[in-house]
C-alpha positions as CSV (number, residue, x, y, z in Angstrom):
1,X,92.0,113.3,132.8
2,X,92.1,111.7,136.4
3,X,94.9,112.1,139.2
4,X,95.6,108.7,140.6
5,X,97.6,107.9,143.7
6,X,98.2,104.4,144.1
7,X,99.7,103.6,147.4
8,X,101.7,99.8,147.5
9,X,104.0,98.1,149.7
10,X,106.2,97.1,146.8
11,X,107.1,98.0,143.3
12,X,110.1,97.4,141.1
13,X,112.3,96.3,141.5
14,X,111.0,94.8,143.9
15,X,110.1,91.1,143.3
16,X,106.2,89.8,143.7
17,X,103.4,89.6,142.5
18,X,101.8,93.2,144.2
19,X,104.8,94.6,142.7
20,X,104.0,93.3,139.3
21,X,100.3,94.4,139.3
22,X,101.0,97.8,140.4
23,X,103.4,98.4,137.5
24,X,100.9,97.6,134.8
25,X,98.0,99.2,135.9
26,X,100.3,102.6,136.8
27,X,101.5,102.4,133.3
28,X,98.2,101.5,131.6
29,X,96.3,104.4,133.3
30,X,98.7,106.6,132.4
31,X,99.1,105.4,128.7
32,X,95.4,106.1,128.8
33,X,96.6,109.9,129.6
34,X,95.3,109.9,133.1
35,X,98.4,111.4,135.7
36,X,99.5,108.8,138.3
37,X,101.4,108.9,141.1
38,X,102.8,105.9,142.7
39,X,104.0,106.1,146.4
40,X,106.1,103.2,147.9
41,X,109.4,102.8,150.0
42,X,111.6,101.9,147.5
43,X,112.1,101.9,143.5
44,X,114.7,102.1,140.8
45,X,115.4,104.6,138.3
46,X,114.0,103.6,134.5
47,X,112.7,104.8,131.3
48,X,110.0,107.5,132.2
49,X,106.6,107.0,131.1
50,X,104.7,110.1,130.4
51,X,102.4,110.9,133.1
52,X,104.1,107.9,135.5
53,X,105.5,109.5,139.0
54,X,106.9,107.3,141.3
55,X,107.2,108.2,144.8
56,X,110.0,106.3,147.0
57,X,108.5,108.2,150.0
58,X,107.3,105.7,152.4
59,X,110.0,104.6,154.0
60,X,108.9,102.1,156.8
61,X,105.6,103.5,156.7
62,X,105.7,104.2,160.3
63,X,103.9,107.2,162.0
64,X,106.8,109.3,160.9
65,X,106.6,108.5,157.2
66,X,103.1,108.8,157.3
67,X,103.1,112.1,158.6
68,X,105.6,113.5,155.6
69,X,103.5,111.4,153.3
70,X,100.5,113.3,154.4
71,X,102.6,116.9,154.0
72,X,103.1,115.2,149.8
73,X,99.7,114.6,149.7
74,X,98.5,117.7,150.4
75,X,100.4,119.5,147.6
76,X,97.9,118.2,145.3
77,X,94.1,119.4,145.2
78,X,91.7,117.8,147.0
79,X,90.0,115.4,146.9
80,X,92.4,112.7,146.3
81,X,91.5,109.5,145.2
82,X,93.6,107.0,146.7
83,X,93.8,103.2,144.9
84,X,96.0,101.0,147.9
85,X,97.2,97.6,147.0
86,X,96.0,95.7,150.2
87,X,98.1,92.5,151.5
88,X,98.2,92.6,155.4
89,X,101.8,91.3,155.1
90,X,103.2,94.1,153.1
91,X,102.7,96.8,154.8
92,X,105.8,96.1,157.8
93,X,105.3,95.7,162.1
94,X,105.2,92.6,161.0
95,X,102.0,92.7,159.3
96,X,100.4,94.7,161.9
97,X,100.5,98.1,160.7
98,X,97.9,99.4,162.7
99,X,99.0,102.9,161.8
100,X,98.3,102.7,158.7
101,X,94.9,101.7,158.6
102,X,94.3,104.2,161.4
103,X,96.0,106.8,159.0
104,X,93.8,105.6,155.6
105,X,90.6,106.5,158.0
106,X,92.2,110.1,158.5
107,X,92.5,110.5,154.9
108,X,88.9,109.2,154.3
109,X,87.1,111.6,156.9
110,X,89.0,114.8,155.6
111,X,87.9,114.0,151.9
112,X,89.8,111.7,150.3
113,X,88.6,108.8,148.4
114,X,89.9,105.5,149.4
115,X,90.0,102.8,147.2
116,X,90.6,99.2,148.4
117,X,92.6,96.8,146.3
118,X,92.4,93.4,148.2
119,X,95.0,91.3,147.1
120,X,94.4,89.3,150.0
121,X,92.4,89.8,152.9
122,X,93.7,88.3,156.6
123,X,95.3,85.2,158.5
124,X,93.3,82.2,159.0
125,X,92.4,81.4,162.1
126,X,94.2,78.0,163.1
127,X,96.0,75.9,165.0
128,X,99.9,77.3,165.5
129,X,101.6,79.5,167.5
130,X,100.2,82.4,169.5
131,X,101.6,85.0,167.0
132,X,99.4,83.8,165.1
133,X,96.6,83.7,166.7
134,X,97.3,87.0,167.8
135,X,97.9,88.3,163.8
136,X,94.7,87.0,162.5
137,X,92.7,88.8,165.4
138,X,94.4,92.0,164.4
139,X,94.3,91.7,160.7
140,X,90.7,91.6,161.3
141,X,90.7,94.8,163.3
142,X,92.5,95.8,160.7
143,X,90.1,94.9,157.6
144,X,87.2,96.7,159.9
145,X,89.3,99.9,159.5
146,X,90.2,99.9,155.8
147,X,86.5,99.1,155.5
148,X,85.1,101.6,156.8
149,X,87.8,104.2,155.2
150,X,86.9,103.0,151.5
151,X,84.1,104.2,149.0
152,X,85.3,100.8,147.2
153,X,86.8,97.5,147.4
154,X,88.0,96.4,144.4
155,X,89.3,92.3,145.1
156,X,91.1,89.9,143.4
157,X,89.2,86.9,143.2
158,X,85.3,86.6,144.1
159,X,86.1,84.2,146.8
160,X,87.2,87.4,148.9
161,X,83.7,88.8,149.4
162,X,82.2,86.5,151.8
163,X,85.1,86.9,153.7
164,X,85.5,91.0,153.7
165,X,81.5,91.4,153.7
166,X,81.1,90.4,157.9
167,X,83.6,93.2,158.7
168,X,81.6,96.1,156.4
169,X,79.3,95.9,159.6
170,X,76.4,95.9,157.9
171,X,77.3,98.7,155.3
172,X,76.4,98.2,151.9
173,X,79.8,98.6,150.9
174,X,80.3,98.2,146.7
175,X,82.8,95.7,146.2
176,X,83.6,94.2,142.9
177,X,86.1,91.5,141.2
178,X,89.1,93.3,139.1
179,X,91.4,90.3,138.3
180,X,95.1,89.9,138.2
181,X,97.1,90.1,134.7
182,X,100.1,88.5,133.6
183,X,102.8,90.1,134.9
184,X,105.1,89.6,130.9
185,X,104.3,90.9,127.5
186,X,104.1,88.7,124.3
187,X,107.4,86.7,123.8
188,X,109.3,86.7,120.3
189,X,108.9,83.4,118.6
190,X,112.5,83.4,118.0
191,X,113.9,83.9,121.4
192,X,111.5,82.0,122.6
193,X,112.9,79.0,120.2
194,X,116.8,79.9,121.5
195,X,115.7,79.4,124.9
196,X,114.1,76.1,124.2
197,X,117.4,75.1,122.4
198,X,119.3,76.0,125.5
199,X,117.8,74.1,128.0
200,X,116.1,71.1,126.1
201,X,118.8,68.5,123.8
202,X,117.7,66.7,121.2
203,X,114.1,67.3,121.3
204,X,113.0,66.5,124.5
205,X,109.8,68.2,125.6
206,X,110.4,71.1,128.4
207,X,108.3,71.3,131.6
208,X,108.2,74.9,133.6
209,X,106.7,75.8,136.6
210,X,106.8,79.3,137.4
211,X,106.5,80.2,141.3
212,X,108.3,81.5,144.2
213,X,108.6,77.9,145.8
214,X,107.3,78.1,149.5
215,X,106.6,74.7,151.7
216,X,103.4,74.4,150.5
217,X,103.9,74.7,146.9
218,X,107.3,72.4,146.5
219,X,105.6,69.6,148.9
220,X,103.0,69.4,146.1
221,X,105.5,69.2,143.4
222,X,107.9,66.8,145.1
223,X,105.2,64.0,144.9
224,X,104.2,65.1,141.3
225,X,107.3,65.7,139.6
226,X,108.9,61.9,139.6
227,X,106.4,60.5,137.9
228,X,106.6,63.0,134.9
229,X,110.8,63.1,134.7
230,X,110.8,59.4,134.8
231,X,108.5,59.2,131.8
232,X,109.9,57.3,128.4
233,X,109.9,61.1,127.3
234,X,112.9,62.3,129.7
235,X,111.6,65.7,129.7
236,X,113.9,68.8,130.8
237,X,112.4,70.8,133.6
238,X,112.9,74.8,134.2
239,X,112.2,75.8,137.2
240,X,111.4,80.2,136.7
241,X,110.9,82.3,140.0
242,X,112.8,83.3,142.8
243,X,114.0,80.8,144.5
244,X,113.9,77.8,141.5
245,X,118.1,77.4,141.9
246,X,117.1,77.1,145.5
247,X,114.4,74.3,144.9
248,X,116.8,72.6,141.9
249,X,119.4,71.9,144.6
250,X,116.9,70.2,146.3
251,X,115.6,68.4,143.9
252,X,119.1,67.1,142.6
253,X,119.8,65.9,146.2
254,X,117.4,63.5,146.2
255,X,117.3,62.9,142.1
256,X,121.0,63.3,141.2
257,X,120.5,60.8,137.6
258,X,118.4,64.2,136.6
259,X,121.0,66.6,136.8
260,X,121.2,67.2,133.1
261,X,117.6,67.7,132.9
262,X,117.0,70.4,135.8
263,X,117.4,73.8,135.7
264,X,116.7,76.9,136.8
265,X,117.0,80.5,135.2
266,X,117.2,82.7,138.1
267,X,116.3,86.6,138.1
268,X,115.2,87.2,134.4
269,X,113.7,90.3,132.9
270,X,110.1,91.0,132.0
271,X,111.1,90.3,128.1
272,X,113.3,87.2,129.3
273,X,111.1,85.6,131.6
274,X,108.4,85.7,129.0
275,X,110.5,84.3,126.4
276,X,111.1,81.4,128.8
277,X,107.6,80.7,129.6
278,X,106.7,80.5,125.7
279,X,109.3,77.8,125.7
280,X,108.1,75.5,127.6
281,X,105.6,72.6,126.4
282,X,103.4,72.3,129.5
283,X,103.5,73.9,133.2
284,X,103.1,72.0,136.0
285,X,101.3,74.2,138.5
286,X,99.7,73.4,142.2
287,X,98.5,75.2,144.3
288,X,97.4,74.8,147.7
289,X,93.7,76.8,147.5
290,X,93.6,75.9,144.1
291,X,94.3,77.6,140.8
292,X,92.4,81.5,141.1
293,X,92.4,84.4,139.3
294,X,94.6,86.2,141.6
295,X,97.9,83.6,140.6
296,X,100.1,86.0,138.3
297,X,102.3,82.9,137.7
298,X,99.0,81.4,136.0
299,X,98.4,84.4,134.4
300,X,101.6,85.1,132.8
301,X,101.4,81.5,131.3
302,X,97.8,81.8,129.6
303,X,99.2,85.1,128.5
304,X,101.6,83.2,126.1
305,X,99.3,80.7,125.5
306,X,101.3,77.9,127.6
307,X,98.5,74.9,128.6
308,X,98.5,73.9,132.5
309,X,97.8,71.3,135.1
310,X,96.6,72.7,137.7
311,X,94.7,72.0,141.3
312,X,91.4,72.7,142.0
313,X,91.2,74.2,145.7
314,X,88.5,76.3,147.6
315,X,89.3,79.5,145.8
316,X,88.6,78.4,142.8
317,X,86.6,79.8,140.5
318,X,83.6,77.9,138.5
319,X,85.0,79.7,135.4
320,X,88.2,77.4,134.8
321,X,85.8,74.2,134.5
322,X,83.4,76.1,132.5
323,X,85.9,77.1,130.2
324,X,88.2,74.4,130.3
325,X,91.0,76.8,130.3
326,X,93.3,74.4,132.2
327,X,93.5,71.1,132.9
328,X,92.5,70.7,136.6
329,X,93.2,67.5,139.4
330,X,92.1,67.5,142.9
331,X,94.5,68.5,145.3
332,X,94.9,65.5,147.0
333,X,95.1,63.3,144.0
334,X,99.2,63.1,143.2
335,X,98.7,60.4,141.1
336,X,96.3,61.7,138.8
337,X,98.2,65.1,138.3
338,X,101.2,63.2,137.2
339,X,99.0,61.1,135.2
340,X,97.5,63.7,133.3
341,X,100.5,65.7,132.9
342,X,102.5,62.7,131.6
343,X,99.5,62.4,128.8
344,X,99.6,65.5,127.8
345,X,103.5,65.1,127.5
346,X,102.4,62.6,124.8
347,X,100.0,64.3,122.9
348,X,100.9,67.4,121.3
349,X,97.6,68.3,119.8
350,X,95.8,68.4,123.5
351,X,97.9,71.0,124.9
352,X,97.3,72.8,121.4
353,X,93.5,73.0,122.5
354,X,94.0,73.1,126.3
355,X,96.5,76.4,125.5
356,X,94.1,78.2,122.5
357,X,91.3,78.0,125.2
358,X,93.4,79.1,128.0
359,X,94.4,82.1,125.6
360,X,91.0,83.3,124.9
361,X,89.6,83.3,128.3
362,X,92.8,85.5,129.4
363,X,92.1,87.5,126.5
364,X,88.5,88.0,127.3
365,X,88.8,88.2,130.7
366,X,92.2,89.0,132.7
367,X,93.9,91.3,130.0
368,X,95.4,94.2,132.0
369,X,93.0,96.3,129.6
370,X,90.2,95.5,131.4
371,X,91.4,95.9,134.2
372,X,92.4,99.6,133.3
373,X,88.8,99.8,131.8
374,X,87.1,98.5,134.7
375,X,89.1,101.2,137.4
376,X,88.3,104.3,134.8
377,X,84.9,103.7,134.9
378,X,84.2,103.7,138.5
Protein backbone atom coordinates (compact mmCIF):
# COMPACT_ATOMS: atom_id res chain seq x y z
CA UNK A 1 0.00 0.00 0.00
CA UNK A 2 1.26 3.64 -0.80
CA UNK A 3 0.56 6.99 1.30
CA UNK A 4 -0.35 9.66 -1.11
CA UNK A 5 -0.67 13.40 -0.38
CA UNK A 6 -2.07 15.25 -3.08
CA UNK A 7 -1.84 18.86 -2.62
CA UNK A 8 -4.66 21.16 -5.00
CA UNK A 9 -5.91 24.53 -5.07
CA UNK A 10 -9.48 23.32 -5.46
CA UNK A 11 -11.70 20.34 -4.81
CA UNK A 12 -15.33 19.81 -4.29
CA UNK A 13 -17.30 21.49 -4.22
CA UNK A 14 -15.50 23.54 -5.69
CA UNK A 15 -16.32 23.96 -9.51
CA UNK A 16 -13.44 23.26 -12.35
CA UNK A 17 -11.88 21.21 -13.98
CA UNK A 18 -8.54 20.80 -11.30
CA UNK A 19 -11.24 20.12 -8.96
CA UNK A 20 -12.70 17.41 -10.98
CA UNK A 21 -9.48 15.57 -11.72
CA UNK A 22 -8.36 15.54 -8.24
CA UNK A 23 -11.48 13.86 -7.09
CA UNK A 24 -11.22 10.84 -9.38
CA UNK A 25 -7.75 10.07 -9.10
CA UNK A 26 -8.07 10.49 -4.89
CA UNK A 27 -10.84 8.08 -5.11
CA UNK A 28 -9.36 5.68 -7.74
CA UNK A 29 -6.04 5.33 -5.74
CA UNK A 30 -7.67 4.76 -2.89
CA UNK A 31 -10.28 2.14 -4.31
CA UNK A 32 -7.09 0.53 -5.42
CA UNK A 33 -6.37 0.34 -1.42
CA UNK A 34 -3.52 2.80 -1.42
CA UNK A 35 -4.19 5.70 1.69
CA UNK A 36 -4.64 9.27 0.37
CA UNK A 37 -4.73 12.29 1.83
CA UNK A 38 -5.98 15.31 0.06
CA UNK A 39 -4.99 18.88 1.34
CA UNK A 40 -6.84 21.91 0.06
CA UNK A 41 -8.49 25.17 1.54
CA UNK A 42 -11.91 24.23 1.31
CA UNK A 43 -14.28 21.02 0.90
CA UNK A 44 -17.72 19.70 1.83
CA UNK A 45 -18.75 16.97 3.93
CA UNK A 46 -19.82 13.60 1.81
CA UNK A 47 -20.01 9.97 1.78
CA UNK A 48 -16.51 8.64 3.09
CA UNK A 49 -14.54 6.57 0.85
CA UNK A 50 -12.39 4.13 2.58
CA UNK A 51 -8.91 5.21 2.65
CA UNK A 52 -9.98 8.94 1.24
CA UNK A 53 -8.87 11.88 3.87
CA UNK A 54 -9.49 15.20 2.95
CA UNK A 55 -7.62 17.97 4.41
CA UNK A 56 -9.38 21.55 4.39
CA UNK A 57 -6.13 22.87 5.79
CA UNK A 58 -4.71 25.30 3.42
CA UNK A 59 -6.37 28.18 4.01
CA UNK A 60 -4.91 30.93 1.78
CA UNK A 61 -1.93 29.13 1.47
CA UNK A 62 0.05 31.91 2.72
CA UNK A 63 3.41 31.63 4.77
CA UNK A 64 1.14 31.03 7.80
CA UNK A 65 -0.83 28.14 6.36
CA UNK A 66 2.11 26.72 5.05
CA UNK A 67 3.89 26.60 8.12
CA UNK A 68 0.79 24.63 10.02
CA UNK A 69 0.62 22.61 6.88
CA UNK A 70 4.21 21.65 7.35
CA UNK A 71 3.48 20.86 11.40
CA UNK A 72 0.37 18.06 9.44
CA UNK A 73 2.83 16.89 7.33
CA UNK A 74 5.17 15.92 9.62
CA UNK A 75 2.89 13.60 11.65
CA UNK A 76 3.26 11.10 8.99
CA UNK A 77 6.63 9.15 8.23
CA UNK A 78 8.93 10.35 6.06
CA UNK A 79 9.50 10.44 3.16
CA UNK A 80 6.39 11.77 1.82
CA UNK A 81 5.47 11.68 -1.52
CA UNK A 82 3.78 14.71 -2.49
CA UNK A 83 1.45 14.61 -6.12
CA UNK A 84 0.55 18.82 -6.49
CA UNK A 85 -2.03 19.73 -9.03
CA UNK A 86 -0.06 22.70 -10.76
CA UNK A 87 -2.13 25.70 -12.43
CA UNK A 88 -0.18 29.02 -11.63
CA UNK A 89 -3.64 30.63 -11.18
CA UNK A 90 -4.84 28.49 -8.39
CA UNK A 91 -2.74 28.81 -6.03
CA UNK A 92 -3.84 32.82 -4.75
CA UNK A 93 -1.41 36.35 -4.59
CA UNK A 94 -2.89 36.52 -7.55
CA UNK A 95 -1.20 33.82 -9.24
CA UNK A 96 2.10 34.66 -7.80
CA UNK A 97 2.49 32.40 -4.93
CA UNK A 98 6.02 32.64 -4.65
CA UNK A 99 5.80 31.09 -1.30
CA UNK A 100 4.73 28.25 -2.21
CA UNK A 101 7.01 27.14 -4.69
CA UNK A 102 9.80 28.44 -2.33
CA UNK A 103 7.98 26.08 0.39
CA UNK A 104 7.66 22.81 -2.23
CA UNK A 105 11.72 23.32 -2.57
CA UNK A 106 11.84 23.07 1.40
CA UNK A 107 9.93 19.96 1.36
CA UNK A 108 12.07 18.44 -1.55
CA UNK A 109 15.62 19.09 0.15
CA UNK A 110 14.48 17.64 3.55
CA UNK A 111 13.25 14.34 1.78
CA UNK A 112 10.13 14.55 0.46
CA UNK A 113 9.22 13.50 -2.98
CA UNK A 114 7.61 16.08 -5.11
CA UNK A 115 5.55 15.23 -7.84
CA UNK A 116 4.45 17.73 -10.44
CA UNK A 117 1.05 17.67 -12.00
CA UNK A 118 1.05 20.42 -14.73
CA UNK A 119 -2.26 21.26 -15.62
CA UNK A 120 -0.92 24.13 -17.15
CA UNK A 121 2.29 25.65 -17.19
CA UNK A 122 2.70 29.83 -17.30
CA UNK A 123 1.32 33.16 -18.99
CA UNK A 124 2.21 33.85 -22.43
CA UNK A 125 4.23 36.52 -23.05
CA UNK A 126 2.25 39.27 -25.04
CA UNK A 127 1.00 42.32 -25.73
CA UNK A 128 -1.29 43.77 -22.61
CA UNK A 129 -1.01 45.35 -19.65
CA UNK A 130 2.11 45.42 -17.42
CA UNK A 131 0.49 42.90 -14.86
CA UNK A 132 0.94 40.86 -17.26
CA UNK A 133 3.97 41.16 -18.42
CA UNK A 134 5.05 41.21 -14.99
CA UNK A 135 2.98 37.60 -14.26
CA UNK A 136 4.42 35.64 -17.01
CA UNK A 137 8.03 36.68 -15.91
CA UNK A 138 7.22 35.39 -12.46
CA UNK A 139 5.33 32.38 -13.36
CA UNK A 140 8.54 31.47 -14.99
CA UNK A 141 10.52 32.03 -11.86
CA UNK A 142 8.13 30.09 -10.63
CA UNK A 143 8.17 26.93 -12.98
CA UNK A 144 12.19 27.07 -12.36
CA UNK A 145 11.39 26.43 -8.62
CA UNK A 146 8.74 23.60 -8.88
CA UNK A 147 11.33 22.19 -11.31
CA UNK A 148 13.95 21.88 -9.59
CA UNK A 149 11.81 20.63 -6.32
CA UNK A 150 10.27 17.51 -8.32
CA UNK A 151 11.63 13.94 -8.97
CA UNK A 152 8.60 14.06 -11.70
CA UNK A 153 6.48 16.04 -13.89
CA UNK A 154 3.64 14.33 -14.81
CA UNK A 155 1.60 16.90 -17.62
CA UNK A 156 -1.45 17.11 -19.20
CA UNK A 157 -1.02 17.27 -22.65
CA UNK A 158 2.39 16.56 -24.63
CA UNK A 159 2.39 20.02 -25.90
CA UNK A 160 3.62 21.06 -22.25
CA UNK A 161 7.10 19.64 -22.56
CA UNK A 162 8.79 21.94 -24.90
CA UNK A 163 7.56 24.48 -22.89
CA UNK A 164 8.61 23.19 -19.13
CA UNK A 165 11.88 21.46 -20.60
CA UNK A 166 14.10 25.25 -20.98
CA UNK A 167 13.36 25.95 -17.26
CA UNK A 168 14.76 22.15 -16.00
CA UNK A 169 18.15 23.98 -16.77
CA UNK A 170 19.56 21.39 -18.30
CA UNK A 171 18.44 18.57 -15.85
CA UNK A 172 17.32 15.50 -17.26
CA UNK A 173 14.21 15.86 -15.55
CA UNK A 174 11.54 12.62 -16.33
CA UNK A 175 8.47 14.05 -17.49
CA UNK A 176 5.64 12.12 -18.90
CA UNK A 177 1.93 12.69 -20.44
CA UNK A 178 -0.98 11.43 -17.81
CA UNK A 179 -4.18 12.71 -19.55
CA UNK A 180 -7.29 14.18 -18.19
CA UNK A 181 -10.56 11.99 -17.62
CA UNK A 182 -14.07 12.80 -17.90
CA UNK A 183 -15.03 14.41 -15.03
CA UNK A 184 -19.07 12.07 -15.03
CA UNK A 185 -19.69 8.40 -14.82
CA UNK A 186 -21.92 6.47 -17.35
CA UNK A 187 -25.46 8.03 -17.63
CA UNK A 188 -28.70 5.78 -17.39
CA UNK A 189 -30.38 5.43 -20.70
CA UNK A 190 -33.55 6.27 -19.16
CA UNK A 191 -32.71 9.54 -17.51
CA UNK A 192 -30.89 10.30 -20.12
CA UNK A 193 -34.18 9.94 -22.51
CA UNK A 194 -36.33 12.17 -19.68
CA UNK A 195 -33.86 14.79 -20.10
CA UNK A 196 -34.08 14.79 -23.81
CA UNK A 197 -37.87 14.95 -23.52
CA UNK A 198 -37.59 17.91 -21.33
CA UNK A 199 -35.70 20.21 -23.24
CA UNK A 200 -36.24 18.98 -26.96
CA UNK A 201 -40.47 19.03 -28.37
CA UNK A 202 -41.50 17.08 -30.91
CA UNK A 203 -38.37 15.50 -32.01
CA UNK A 204 -36.11 18.10 -32.71
CA UNK A 205 -32.43 17.07 -32.48
CA UNK A 206 -30.58 18.64 -29.20
CA UNK A 207 -27.27 20.50 -29.52
CA UNK A 208 -24.92 20.91 -26.09
CA UNK A 209 -21.94 22.52 -25.48
CA UNK A 210 -20.48 21.95 -22.20
CA UNK A 211 -18.01 24.80 -20.93
CA UNK A 212 -17.46 27.52 -18.52
CA UNK A 213 -18.10 30.29 -21.32
CA UNK A 214 -15.12 32.78 -21.10
CA UNK A 215 -14.59 35.62 -24.06
CA UNK A 216 -12.70 33.52 -25.98
CA UNK A 217 -14.84 30.57 -26.07
CA UNK A 218 -18.49 32.34 -26.58
CA UNK A 219 -16.77 34.72 -29.41
CA UNK A 220 -16.25 31.39 -31.25
CA UNK A 221 -19.62 30.19 -30.76
CA UNK A 222 -21.53 33.38 -31.43
CA UNK A 223 -20.38 33.16 -35.18
CA UNK A 224 -20.97 29.36 -35.25
CA UNK A 225 -24.18 28.92 -33.54
CA UNK A 226 -26.72 30.87 -36.13
CA UNK A 227 -26.03 29.02 -38.81
CA UNK A 228 -26.90 25.62 -37.03
CA UNK A 229 -30.31 27.12 -35.04
CA UNK A 230 -31.42 28.47 -38.26
CA UNK A 231 -31.15 25.13 -39.99
CA UNK A 232 -34.66 23.48 -41.48
CA UNK A 233 -34.02 21.15 -38.40
CA UNK A 234 -34.74 23.94 -35.62
CA UNK A 235 -32.64 22.21 -33.15
CA UNK A 236 -32.87 22.92 -29.29
CA UNK A 237 -29.60 23.98 -27.75
CA UNK A 238 -28.43 23.28 -23.94
CA UNK A 239 -26.02 25.10 -22.87
CA UNK A 240 -24.18 22.85 -19.45
CA UNK A 241 -21.48 24.63 -17.30
CA UNK A 242 -21.26 27.45 -15.12
CA UNK A 243 -22.10 30.29 -16.55
CA UNK A 244 -24.52 28.72 -19.66
CA UNK A 245 -27.77 30.85 -18.00
CA UNK A 246 -25.28 33.64 -18.15
CA UNK A 247 -24.40 33.12 -21.94
CA UNK A 248 -28.40 32.09 -22.80
CA UNK A 249 -29.31 35.70 -21.80
CA UNK A 250 -27.01 36.74 -24.18
CA UNK A 251 -27.73 34.80 -26.77
CA UNK A 252 -31.56 35.58 -26.46
CA UNK A 253 -30.75 39.28 -26.67
CA UNK A 254 -29.60 39.28 -29.84
CA UNK A 255 -31.80 36.00 -31.00
CA UNK A 256 -35.09 36.47 -29.19
CA UNK A 257 -37.33 34.18 -32.09
CA UNK A 258 -35.00 31.22 -30.25
CA UNK A 259 -36.26 31.56 -26.98
CA UNK A 260 -38.11 28.32 -26.92
CA UNK A 261 -35.13 26.58 -28.16
CA UNK A 262 -32.28 27.76 -25.60
CA UNK A 263 -31.58 26.66 -22.52
CA UNK A 264 -29.43 26.21 -19.91
CA UNK A 265 -29.37 23.61 -16.90
CA UNK A 266 -27.29 25.41 -14.39
CA UNK A 267 -25.39 23.63 -11.43
CA UNK A 268 -26.09 19.85 -11.95
CA UNK A 269 -24.69 16.89 -10.19
CA UNK A 270 -22.04 14.43 -11.39
CA UNK A 271 -25.07 11.84 -12.19
CA UNK A 272 -27.20 14.77 -13.66
CA UNK A 273 -24.76 16.47 -15.72
CA UNK A 274 -23.90 13.11 -17.26
CA UNK A 275 -27.42 12.32 -17.96
CA UNK A 276 -27.58 15.60 -19.78
CA UNK A 277 -24.63 15.18 -21.93
CA UNK A 278 -25.92 11.59 -23.10
CA UNK A 279 -28.91 13.54 -24.24
CA UNK A 280 -27.66 15.52 -26.54
CA UNK A 281 -27.29 14.54 -30.44
CA UNK A 282 -24.07 16.51 -31.20
CA UNK A 283 -21.74 19.04 -29.18
CA UNK A 284 -20.66 21.94 -30.56
CA UNK A 285 -17.15 22.54 -29.03
CA UNK A 286 -14.26 25.38 -29.89
CA UNK A 287 -11.69 26.04 -28.50
CA UNK A 288 -9.22 28.58 -28.89
CA UNK A 289 -5.74 26.25 -28.82
CA UNK A 290 -7.64 23.62 -30.16
CA UNK A 291 -9.28 20.55 -28.94
CA UNK A 292 -6.42 18.70 -26.30
CA UNK A 293 -6.33 16.04 -24.06
CA UNK A 294 -6.40 18.26 -21.11
CA UNK A 295 -10.36 19.65 -21.98
CA UNK A 296 -12.50 17.62 -19.30
CA UNK A 297 -15.52 19.16 -21.15
CA UNK A 298 -14.21 16.97 -24.21
CA UNK A 299 -13.62 14.21 -22.10
CA UNK A 300 -16.78 13.87 -20.25
CA UNK A 301 -18.53 13.84 -23.75
CA UNK A 302 -16.42 10.89 -25.40
CA UNK A 303 -17.05 9.34 -22.12
CA UNK A 304 -20.84 8.95 -23.04
CA UNK A 305 -20.04 8.43 -26.40
CA UNK A 306 -21.46 12.00 -27.53
CA UNK A 307 -19.70 12.86 -31.26
CA UNK A 308 -18.12 16.50 -31.53
CA UNK A 309 -17.03 19.32 -33.76
CA UNK A 310 -14.28 20.61 -32.65
CA UNK A 311 -11.24 23.15 -33.53
CA UNK A 312 -8.02 22.17 -34.31
CA UNK A 313 -5.44 24.67 -32.54
CA UNK A 314 -1.70 24.49 -31.55
CA UNK A 315 -2.18 22.18 -28.73
CA UNK A 316 -3.46 19.73 -30.53
CA UNK A 317 -2.59 16.46 -30.54
CA UNK A 318 -1.84 14.30 -33.87
CA UNK A 319 -3.94 11.57 -32.16
CA UNK A 320 -7.52 13.14 -32.81
CA UNK A 321 -6.81 13.13 -36.77
CA UNK A 322 -5.35 9.82 -36.55
CA UNK A 323 -8.18 8.43 -34.86
CA UNK A 324 -10.82 10.36 -36.14
CA UNK A 325 -12.31 10.66 -32.78
CA UNK A 326 -13.95 14.00 -33.50
CA UNK A 327 -14.79 15.93 -36.23
CA UNK A 328 -12.22 18.79 -36.48
CA UNK A 329 -12.43 22.60 -38.44
CA UNK A 330 -9.75 25.09 -38.44
CA UNK A 331 -10.11 27.71 -36.01
CA UNK A 332 -10.58 30.36 -38.21
CA UNK A 333 -12.94 28.68 -40.54
CA UNK A 334 -16.75 29.69 -39.01
CA UNK A 335 -18.22 28.70 -41.87
CA UNK A 336 -17.09 25.32 -42.25
CA UNK A 337 -17.78 24.50 -38.45
CA UNK A 338 -21.26 25.39 -38.92
CA UNK A 339 -21.27 23.54 -42.14
CA UNK A 340 -20.18 20.47 -40.84
CA UNK A 341 -22.11 20.59 -37.69
CA UNK A 342 -25.40 21.34 -39.64
CA UNK A 343 -24.44 17.89 -41.74
CA UNK A 344 -24.12 15.96 -39.15
CA UNK A 345 -27.45 17.42 -37.78
CA UNK A 346 -28.75 15.54 -40.90
CA UNK A 347 -27.24 12.42 -40.77
CA UNK A 348 -27.80 10.34 -37.91
CA UNK A 349 -25.64 7.39 -38.87
CA UNK A 350 -22.23 9.77 -39.03
CA UNK A 351 -22.41 10.82 -35.61
CA UNK A 352 -23.09 7.00 -34.88
CA UNK A 353 -19.46 6.40 -36.17
CA UNK A 354 -17.89 9.77 -35.26
CA UNK A 355 -19.26 8.91 -31.37
CA UNK A 356 -18.20 4.71 -31.38
CA UNK A 357 -14.75 6.02 -32.44
CA UNK A 358 -14.60 8.85 -30.05
CA UNK A 359 -15.69 6.09 -27.36
CA UNK A 360 -12.90 3.69 -28.01
CA UNK A 361 -10.07 6.09 -28.05
CA UNK A 362 -11.31 7.47 -24.53
CA UNK A 363 -11.61 4.04 -23.49
CA UNK A 364 -8.16 3.11 -24.57
CA UNK A 365 -6.60 6.07 -23.79
CA UNK A 366 -8.07 8.75 -21.13
CA UNK A 367 -10.07 6.36 -18.84
CA UNK A 368 -9.28 7.51 -15.29
CA UNK A 369 -7.90 3.79 -14.99
CA UNK A 370 -5.04 4.50 -16.65
CA UNK A 371 -4.43 7.21 -15.27
CA UNK A 372 -4.42 5.55 -11.73
CA UNK A 373 -2.29 2.75 -13.41
CA UNK A 374 0.10 5.05 -14.87
CA UNK A 375 0.72 7.12 -11.19
CA UNK A 376 1.11 3.51 -9.25
CA UNK A 377 3.63 2.47 -11.31
CA UNK A 378 6.02 5.30 -11.05
Amino acid sequence: MSVWHIVTSEYPPDVGGVSDYTRQVAEGLARMGDEVHVWCPRAAEGPATPGLHVHPDLGHIGPADLKRFDERLNAFPAPRRLLVQWVPHGFGYHSMNVWFCVWLARRARAGDAIELMVHEPYLEFRRGPLRHLAMACVHRLMTMVLLRASRKVWMSIPAWEPLLRPYALGRDLPMQWLPVPGCVADASAAHAAAIRLKYSAHGRPLLGHFGSYGMEVTRLLDTRLAPLMEDPLAPSLLLLGSGGERYRDTLLDRHPSWSTRVHAAGYLSADDLSAHIAACDLFVQPYPDGISSRRTSAMACLSQARPLVTTKGHLTEALWLEHEAVVLVDLADSTAFARVAVQLLHDRGARQRVARRGRLLYQSAFAVDRVISALRAA
